[in-house]
C-alpha positions in Angstrom: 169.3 162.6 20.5 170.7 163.0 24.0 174.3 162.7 24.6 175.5 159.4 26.4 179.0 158.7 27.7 181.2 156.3 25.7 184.2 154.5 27.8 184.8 151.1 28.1 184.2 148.0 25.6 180.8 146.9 24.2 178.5 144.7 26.4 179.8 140.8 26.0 182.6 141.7 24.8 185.0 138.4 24.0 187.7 136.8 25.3 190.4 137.4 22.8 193.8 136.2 22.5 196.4 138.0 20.0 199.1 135.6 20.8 196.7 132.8 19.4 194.6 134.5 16.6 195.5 136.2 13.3 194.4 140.1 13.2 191.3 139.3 10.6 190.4 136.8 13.1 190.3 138.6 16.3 188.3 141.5 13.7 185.8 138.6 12.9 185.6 138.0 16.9 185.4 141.4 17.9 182.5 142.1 15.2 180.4 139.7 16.9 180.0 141.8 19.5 180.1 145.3 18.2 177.7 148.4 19.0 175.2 149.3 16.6 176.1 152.5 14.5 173.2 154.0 16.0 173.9 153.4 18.9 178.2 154.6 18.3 176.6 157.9 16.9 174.2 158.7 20.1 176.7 158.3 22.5 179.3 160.5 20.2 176.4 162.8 20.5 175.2 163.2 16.8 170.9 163.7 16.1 169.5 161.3 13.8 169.7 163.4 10.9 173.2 164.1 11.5 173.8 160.1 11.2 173.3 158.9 7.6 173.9 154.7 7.8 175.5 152.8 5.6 174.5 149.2 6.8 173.9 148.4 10.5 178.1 149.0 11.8 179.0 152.1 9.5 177.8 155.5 8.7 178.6 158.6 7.4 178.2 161.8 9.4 176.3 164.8 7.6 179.3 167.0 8.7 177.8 170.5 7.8 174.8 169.8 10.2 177.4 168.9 12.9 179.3 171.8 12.7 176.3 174.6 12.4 175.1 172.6 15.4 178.4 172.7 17.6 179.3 176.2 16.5 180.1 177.4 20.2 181.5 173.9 21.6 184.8 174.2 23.0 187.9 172.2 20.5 189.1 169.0 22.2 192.7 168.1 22.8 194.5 167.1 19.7 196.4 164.3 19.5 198.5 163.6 16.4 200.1 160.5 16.0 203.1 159.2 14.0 206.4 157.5 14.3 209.7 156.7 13.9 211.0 155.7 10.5 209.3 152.5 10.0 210.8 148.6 8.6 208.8 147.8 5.6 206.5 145.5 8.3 205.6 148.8 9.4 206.3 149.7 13.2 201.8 149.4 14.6 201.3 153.3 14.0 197.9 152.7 13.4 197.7 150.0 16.2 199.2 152.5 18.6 196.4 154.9 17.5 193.6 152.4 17.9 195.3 151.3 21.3 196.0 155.0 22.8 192.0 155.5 21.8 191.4 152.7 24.0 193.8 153.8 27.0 192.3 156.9 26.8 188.5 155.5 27.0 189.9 153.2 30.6 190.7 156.6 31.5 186.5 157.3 31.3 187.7 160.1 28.9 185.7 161.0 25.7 188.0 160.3 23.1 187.6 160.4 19.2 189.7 158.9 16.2 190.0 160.1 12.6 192.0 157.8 11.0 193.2 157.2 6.6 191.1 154.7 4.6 193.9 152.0 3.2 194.2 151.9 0.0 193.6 148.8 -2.1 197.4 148.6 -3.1 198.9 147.8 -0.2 195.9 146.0 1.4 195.8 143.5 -1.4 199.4 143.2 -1.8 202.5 143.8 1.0 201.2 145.8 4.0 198.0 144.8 3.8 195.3 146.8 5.4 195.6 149.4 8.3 193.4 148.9 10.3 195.8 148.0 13.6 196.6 144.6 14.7 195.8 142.6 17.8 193.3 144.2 20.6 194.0 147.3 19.1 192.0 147.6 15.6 189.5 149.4 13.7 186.2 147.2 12.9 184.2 146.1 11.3 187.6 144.6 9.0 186.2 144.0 5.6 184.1 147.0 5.4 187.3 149.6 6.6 189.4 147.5 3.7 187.3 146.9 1.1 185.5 149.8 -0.8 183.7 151.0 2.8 181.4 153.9 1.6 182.9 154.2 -1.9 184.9 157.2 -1.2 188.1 155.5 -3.1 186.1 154.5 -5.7 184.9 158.4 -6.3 187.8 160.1 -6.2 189.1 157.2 -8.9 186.0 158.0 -11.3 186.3 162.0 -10.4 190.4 162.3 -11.1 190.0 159.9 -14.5 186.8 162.0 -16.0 189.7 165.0 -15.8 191.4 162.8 -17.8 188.8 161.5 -20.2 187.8 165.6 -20.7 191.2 166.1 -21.7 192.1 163.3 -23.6 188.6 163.6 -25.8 189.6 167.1 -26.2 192.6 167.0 -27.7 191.2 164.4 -30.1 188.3 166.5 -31.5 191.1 169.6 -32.1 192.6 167.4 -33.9 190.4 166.3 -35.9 187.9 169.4 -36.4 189.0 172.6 -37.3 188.3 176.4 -35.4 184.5 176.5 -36.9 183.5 173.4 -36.4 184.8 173.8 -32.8 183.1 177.4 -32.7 179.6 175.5 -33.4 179.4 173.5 -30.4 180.9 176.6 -28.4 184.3 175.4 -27.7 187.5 177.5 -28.1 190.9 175.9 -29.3 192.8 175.2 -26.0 196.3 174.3 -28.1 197.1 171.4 -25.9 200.7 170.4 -25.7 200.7 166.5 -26.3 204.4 166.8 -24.3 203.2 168.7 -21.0 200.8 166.2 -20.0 200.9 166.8 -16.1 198.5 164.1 -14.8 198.1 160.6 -15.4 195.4 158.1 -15.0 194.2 156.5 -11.6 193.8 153.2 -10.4 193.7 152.0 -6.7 196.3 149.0 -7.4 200.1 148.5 -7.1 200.3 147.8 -11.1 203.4 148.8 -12.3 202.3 147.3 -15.5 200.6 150.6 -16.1 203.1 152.9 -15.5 203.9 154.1 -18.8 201.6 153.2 -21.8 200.5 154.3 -24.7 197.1 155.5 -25.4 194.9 156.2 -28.6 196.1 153.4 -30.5 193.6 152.7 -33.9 191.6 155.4 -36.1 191.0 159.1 -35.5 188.4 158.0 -33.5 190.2 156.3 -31.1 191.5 159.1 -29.8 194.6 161.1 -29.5 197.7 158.9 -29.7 200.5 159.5 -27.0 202.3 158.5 -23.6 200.3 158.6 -20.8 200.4 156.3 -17.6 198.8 155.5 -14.4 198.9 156.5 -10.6 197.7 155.1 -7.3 194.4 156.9 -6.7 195.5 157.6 -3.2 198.5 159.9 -4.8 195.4 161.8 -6.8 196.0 165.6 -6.3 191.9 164.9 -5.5 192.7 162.2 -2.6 194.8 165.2 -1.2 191.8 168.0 -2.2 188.9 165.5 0.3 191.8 165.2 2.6 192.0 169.0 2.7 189.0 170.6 2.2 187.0 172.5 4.9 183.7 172.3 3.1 181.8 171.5 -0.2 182.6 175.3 -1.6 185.8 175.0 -1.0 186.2 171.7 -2.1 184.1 173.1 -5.7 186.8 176.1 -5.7 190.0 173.5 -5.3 188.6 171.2 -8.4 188.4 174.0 -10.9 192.0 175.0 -10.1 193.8 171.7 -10.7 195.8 172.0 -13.6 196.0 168.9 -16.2 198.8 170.2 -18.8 200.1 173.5 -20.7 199.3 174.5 -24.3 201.4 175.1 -26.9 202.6 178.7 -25.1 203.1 177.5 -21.8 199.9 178.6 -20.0 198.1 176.3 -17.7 194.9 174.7 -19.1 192.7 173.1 -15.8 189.8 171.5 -15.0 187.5 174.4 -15.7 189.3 175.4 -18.9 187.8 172.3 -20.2 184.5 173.1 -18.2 185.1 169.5 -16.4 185.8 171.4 -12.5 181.6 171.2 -11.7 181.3 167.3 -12.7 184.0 166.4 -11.3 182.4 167.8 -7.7 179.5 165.7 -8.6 181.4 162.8 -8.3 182.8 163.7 -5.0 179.6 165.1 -2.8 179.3 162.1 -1.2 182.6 161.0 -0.4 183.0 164.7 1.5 181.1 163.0 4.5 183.2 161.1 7.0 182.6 157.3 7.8 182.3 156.3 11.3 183.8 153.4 12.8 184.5 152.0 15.8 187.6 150.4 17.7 187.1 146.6 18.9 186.7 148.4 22.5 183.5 150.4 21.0 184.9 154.1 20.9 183.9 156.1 17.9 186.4 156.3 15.2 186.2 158.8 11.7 187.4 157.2 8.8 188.0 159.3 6.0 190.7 160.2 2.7 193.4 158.1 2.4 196.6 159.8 0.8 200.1 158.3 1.1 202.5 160.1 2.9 205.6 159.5 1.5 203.9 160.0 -2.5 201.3 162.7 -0.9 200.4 164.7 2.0 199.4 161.3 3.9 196.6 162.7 6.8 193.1 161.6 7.3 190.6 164.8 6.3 190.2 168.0 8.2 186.8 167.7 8.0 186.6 164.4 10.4 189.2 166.5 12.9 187.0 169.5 12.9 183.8 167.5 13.7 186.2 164.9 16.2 187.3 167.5 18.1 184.0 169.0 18.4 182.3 166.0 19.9 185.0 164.4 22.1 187.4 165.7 25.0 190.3 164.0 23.2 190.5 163.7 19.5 193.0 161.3 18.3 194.3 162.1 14.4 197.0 159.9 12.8 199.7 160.8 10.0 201.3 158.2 7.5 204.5 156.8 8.0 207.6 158.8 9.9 207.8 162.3 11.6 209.9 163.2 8.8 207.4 162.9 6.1 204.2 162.4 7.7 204.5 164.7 10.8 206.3 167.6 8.5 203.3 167.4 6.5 200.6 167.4 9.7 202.6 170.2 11.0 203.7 172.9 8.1 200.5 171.6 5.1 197.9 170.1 7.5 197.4 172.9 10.3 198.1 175.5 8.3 195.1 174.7 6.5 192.8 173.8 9.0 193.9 176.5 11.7 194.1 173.9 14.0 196.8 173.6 16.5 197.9 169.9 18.0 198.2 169.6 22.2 200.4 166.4 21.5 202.8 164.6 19.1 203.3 160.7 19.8 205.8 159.1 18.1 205.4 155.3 17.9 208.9 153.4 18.5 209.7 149.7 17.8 213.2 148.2 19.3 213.0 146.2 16.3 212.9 149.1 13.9 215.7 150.6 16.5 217.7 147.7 15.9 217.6 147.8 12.3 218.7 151.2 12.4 221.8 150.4 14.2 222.8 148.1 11.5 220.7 145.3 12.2 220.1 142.6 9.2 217.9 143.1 6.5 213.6 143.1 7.7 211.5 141.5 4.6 208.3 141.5 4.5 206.9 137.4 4.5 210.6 136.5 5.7 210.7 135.4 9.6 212.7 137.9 11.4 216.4 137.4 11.8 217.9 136.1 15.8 219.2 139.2 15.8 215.7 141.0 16.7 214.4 138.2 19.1 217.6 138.3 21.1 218.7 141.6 23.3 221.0 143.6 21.7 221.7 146.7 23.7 224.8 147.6 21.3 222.3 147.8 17.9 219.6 149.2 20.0 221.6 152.4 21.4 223.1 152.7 17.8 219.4 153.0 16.4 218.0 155.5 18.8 219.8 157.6 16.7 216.5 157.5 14.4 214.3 158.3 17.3 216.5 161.4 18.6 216.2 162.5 15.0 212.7 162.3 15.1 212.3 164.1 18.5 214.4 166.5 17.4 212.0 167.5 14.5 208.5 167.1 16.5 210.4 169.8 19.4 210.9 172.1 16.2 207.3 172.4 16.3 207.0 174.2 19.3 205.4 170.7 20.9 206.7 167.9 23.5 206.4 164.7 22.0 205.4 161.7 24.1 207.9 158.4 22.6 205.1 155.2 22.7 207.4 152.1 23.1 205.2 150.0 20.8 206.0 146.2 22.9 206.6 143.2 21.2 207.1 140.4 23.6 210.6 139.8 22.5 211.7 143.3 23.8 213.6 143.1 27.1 213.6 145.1 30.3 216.8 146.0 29.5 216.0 147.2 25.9 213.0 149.3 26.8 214.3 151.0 29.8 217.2 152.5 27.1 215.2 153.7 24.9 213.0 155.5 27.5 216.1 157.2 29.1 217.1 158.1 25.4 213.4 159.5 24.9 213.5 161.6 28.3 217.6 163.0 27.8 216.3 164.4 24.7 213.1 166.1 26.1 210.2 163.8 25.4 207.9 161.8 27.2 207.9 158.3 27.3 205.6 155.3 27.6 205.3 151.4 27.2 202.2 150.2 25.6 200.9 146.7 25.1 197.9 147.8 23.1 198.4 145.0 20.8 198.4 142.0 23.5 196.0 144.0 25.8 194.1 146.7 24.1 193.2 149.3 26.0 194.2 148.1 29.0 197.6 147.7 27.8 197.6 151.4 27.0 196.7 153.0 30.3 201.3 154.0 31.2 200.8 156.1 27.1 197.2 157.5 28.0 198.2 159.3 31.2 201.4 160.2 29.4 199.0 161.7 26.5 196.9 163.2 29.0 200.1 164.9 30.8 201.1 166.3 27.4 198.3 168.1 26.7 198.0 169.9 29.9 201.6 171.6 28.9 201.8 174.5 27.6 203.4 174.2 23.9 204.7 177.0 21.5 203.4 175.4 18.0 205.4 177.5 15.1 205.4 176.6 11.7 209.4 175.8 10.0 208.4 178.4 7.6 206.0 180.9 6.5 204.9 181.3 3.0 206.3 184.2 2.1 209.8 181.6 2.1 210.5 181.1 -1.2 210.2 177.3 -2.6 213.9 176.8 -2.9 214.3 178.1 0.8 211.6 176.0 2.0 212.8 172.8 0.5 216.2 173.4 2.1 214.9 173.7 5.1 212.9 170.7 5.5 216.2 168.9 4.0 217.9 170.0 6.8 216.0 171.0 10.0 214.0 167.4 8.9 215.7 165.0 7.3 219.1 166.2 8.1 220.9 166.9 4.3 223.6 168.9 4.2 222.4 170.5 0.9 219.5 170.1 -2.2 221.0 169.4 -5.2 218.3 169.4 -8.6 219.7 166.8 -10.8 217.8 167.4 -14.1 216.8 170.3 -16.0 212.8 169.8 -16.0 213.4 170.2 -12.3 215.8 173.5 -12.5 212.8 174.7 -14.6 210.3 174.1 -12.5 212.1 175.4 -9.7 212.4 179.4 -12.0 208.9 178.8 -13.0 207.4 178.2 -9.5 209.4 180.6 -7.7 208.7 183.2 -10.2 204.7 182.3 -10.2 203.1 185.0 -7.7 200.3 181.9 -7.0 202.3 179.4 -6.4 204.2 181.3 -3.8 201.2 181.3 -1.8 200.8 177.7 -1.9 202.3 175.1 0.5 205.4 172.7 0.3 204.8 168.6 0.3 207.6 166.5 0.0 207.8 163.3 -2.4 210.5 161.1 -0.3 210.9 157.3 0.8 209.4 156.5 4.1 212.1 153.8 4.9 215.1 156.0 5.4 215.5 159.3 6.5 216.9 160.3 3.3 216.3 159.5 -0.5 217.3 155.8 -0.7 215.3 153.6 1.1 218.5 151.5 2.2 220.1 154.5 4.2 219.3 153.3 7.6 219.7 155.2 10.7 220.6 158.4 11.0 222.6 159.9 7.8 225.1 162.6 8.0 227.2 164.6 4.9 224.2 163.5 2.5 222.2 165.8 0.0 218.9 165.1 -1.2 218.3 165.0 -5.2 215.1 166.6 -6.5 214.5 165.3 -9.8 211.1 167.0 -10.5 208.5 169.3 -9.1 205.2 169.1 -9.7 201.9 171.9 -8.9 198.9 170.7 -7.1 197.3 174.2 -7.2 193.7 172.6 -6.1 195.2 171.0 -3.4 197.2 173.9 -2.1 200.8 173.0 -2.5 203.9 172.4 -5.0 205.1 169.0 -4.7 209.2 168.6 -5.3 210.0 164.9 -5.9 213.0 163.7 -4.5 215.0 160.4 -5.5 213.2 157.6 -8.0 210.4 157.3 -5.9 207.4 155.9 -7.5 203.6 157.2 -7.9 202.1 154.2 -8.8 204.2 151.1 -6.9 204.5 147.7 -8.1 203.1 144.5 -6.6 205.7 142.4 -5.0 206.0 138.6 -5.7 203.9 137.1 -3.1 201.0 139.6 -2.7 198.7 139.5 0.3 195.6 138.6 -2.4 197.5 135.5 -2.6 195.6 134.4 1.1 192.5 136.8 0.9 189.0 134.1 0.2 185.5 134.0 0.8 183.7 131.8 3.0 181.2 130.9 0.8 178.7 129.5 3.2 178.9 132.6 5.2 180.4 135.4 2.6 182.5 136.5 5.8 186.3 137.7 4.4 189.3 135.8 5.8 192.9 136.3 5.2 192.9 140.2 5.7 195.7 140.9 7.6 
């Protein structure tokens, strides 16, 4: 299939108007008019057998083909894209993604996106989907927040037949002794009923099921103790697809996942209980990225969908091998702030891929700024307070404080970042022009972008900014190497990140944890990801701004050795959040004369 240039928006495209329409209904618009998935693959440049539809408007991409096939093409630029830290409204990271895509395709440059499947928590409860907002979106809207290929949906049945291998396991030692077991080939694994190290999976905010009880009845019911659930997006498997280079190394990551300790403290995994190969099963499929497309008709790769503040919170390495392979800009994206989702990009991400970002952006809000500064209280469903829809240079300057802070740790990188001024019509001339003269004192680019109200015409001041960025020469260094031990690293990210004075470990499991790990020759070898609110800099989701004299309180540690990385959890942070009292779901229908969605927001 010959290779066609992709820039501007699909043929007839419509008129929209974001200050008029809600984001599903602008999606619904948009869709109207989108290219064929065929037609999004030829001009990306992928064969026919590279493209493997799923319905006329989304495929998935046969990656290995791709990458045998590109071998000797030159990498794009690569552009990562995060933000300051966010109001629980969220500050249009996303959007800013989907718009700078845009901007960039004005420009007539080839640009590619790799962006997170949402998860159905927050999609059906307070966030609601992520697929941007306004002009600047991925579509088609259902299909990126419902289910899309299924690849949510594996990973759930893949992480819970761990569980069900386990859990039937420990039942039949029970219950039959050494030669009964020695018939059917199995050896007594000893598995302590106490050091239970994962949970069950479910792709819901259902506190309900955070702590149960399980194996209730007869002997046959299985083996009676506490268990509980997780969000499937905090699966040490959503993190495995959203690191993987390729189906052997994904196969070599699933048998090394470790499920609990026997009675003498050794691990027992996934391949101890000879689980590890269907497991893989489960998830050969889902390896393939999905392709999208923005409302402006630019190729976007949807694929894995971790949190970043309960996980490592990046799209897969797989779609930003193959993006940057096909494109002469490949945008990525990385959940929530720079100091969680960034930190991650930089020190887990690249270190496993090998690949090196050209640009950082940093999506800033004045409202978020303003709430920093010791602005009122932002609820999600609550209209803003006057507060944000008035100028207020005196919060504003007091909140850039956040954005310096996040500068500050992008720089440590070795890379300028370029600040995108995400505009909201109530932001002033005034307001914006001090928060670009606080971006450029500290040694970042800056832009204003109207993505939202104009798309990708709105993004044109960020693109060029982009584009300057990436023709700099940048010094990328990782904050530490991994012959650091795990204490040192986790003080460093406390401090050269988030700015702690200190760690403090305030219980014993994780003092433990902390001898055991350090004192584990594998696990030294293994990576660092943070478990940390995205809403405040620090531990406590209500420290706004930027925190001084603080220290951050890891309460436990946990090893993903599949994945690649130990996992110290600070502050009561949750794996499996709750869902709120008025949950989106509440406004999500059917038209059932149609069967179009409406309500997704």
């Amino acid at each position: 299939m010959e290779q066609v240039t992709f820039t501007g928006s699909p043929k007839r495209a419509p008129k929209l108007d974001a200050t008029k329409m809600k984001d599903w209904e602008i999606a619904e618009a948009a869709e109207a008019f989108m290219k064929p998935i065929k037609q999004i693959a030829a001009e990306l440049g992928l064969t026919e057998e590279e493209l493997l539809p799923q319905g006329h408007y989304v495929g998935k991409v046969d990656f290995m083909k791709v990458l045998d096939r590109l071998a000797d093409v030159q990498q794009a630029k690569y552009i990562d894209v995060t933000a300051i830290t966010p109001t629980p409204l969220g500050e249009g990271k996303t959007t800013s993604a989907m718009g700078l895509i845009e901007g960039l395709g004005k420009l007539n440059k080839r640009v590619v996106g790799a962006i997170r499947q949402p998860s159905g928590g927050p999609t059906f409860n307070i966030k609601g989907s992520a697929a941007g907002g306004g002009l600047a979106q991925c579509i088609p809207l259902t299909a990126f927040s419902i289910r899309l290929t299924g690849d949510i949906d594996a990973v759930t049945n893949a992480h819970n037949l761990s569980m069900v291998a386990l859990t039937s396991r420990m039942q039949h030692e029970k219950n039959y002794d050494d030669a009964r077991l020695a018939k059917i080939n199995l050896k007594r694994l000893d598995i302590d009923p106490n050091r239970i190290q994962m949970k069950w999976s479910i792709d819901f905010c259902a506190q309900a099921l955070r702590n149960i009880t399980i194996g209730k009845g007869g002997k046959m019911d299985g083996y009676e103790m506490e268990s509980g659930f997780q969000i499937t997006v905090s699966s040490e498997i959503m993190a495995i697809l959203a690191v993987a280079k390729d189906l052997a190394d994904l196969r070599e990551r699933m048998s090394k996942i470790v499920l609990a300790y026997d009675k003498k403290g050794n691990e027992i995994t996934t391949a101890d209980l000879e689980v590890d190969g269907a497991m893989t099963a489960w998830m050969v499929e889902a390896l393939n990225p999905n392709l999208m497309q923005t409302i402006e008709g630019q190729p976007v790769f949807v694929h894995a969908g971790p949190f970043a503040n309960i996980a490592i919170g990046q799209s897969s390495i797989i779609a930003d091998r193959i993006g940057l392979k096909l494109g002469d800009y490949h945008v990525t994206e990385s959940g929530f702030g720079a100091d969680i989702g960034f930190e991650k990009f930089w020190n887990l991400k690249c270190r496993f891929s090998g690949l090196v970002p050209n640009c950082v952006v940093i999506v800033a809000t004045i409202r978020a700024l303003k709430m920093h500064g010791g602005g009122p209280t932002v609820k999600p469903g609550l209209p803003l307070d006057q507060a944000y829809l008035e100028e207020n240079l005196e919060l504003l300057e007091k909140g850039c404080e956040n954005l310096v802070a996040h500068i500050e740790a992008v720089k440590k990188s070795g890379v300028r970042p370029v600040v995108c001024i995400n505009s909201f019509y109530a932001d002033t001339p005034a307001e914006i022009e001090m928060v670009r003269k606080v971006a450029e004192q500290h040694g970042a680019l800056a832009a204003v972008s109207q993505h939202w109200l104009k798309g990708g015409d709105g993004a044109i001041e960020l693109a060029e900014a982009v584009i300057q960025a990436c023709d700099e020469k940048n010094h990328f260094r990782f904050l530490y190497e991994l012959d650091t031990p795990l204490s040192k690293r986790i003080e460093l990210i406390a401090k050269e990140v988030y700015g702690a004075k200190g760690v403090t470990y305030t219980t014993d499991e994780a003092k433990e944890k902390l001898k055991l790990y350090e004192a584990d020759p594998d696990a030294a070898k293994l990576g660092t990801c943070m478990v940390k609110t995205h809403l405040s800099l620090t531990h406590d989701p209500d420290m706004k701004g930027r925190p001084t004299d603080w220290e951050l309180p890891i309460r436990d540690i946990l090893a993903y050795k599949g994945a690649g990385f130990i996992v110290p959890v600070a502050g009561a942070i949750k794996l499996l959040p709750g869902t709120a009292s008025d949950p989106a779901f509440r406004r999500i229908d059917v038209d059932v004369k149609t069967g179009k969605v409406q309500g997704l927001f």
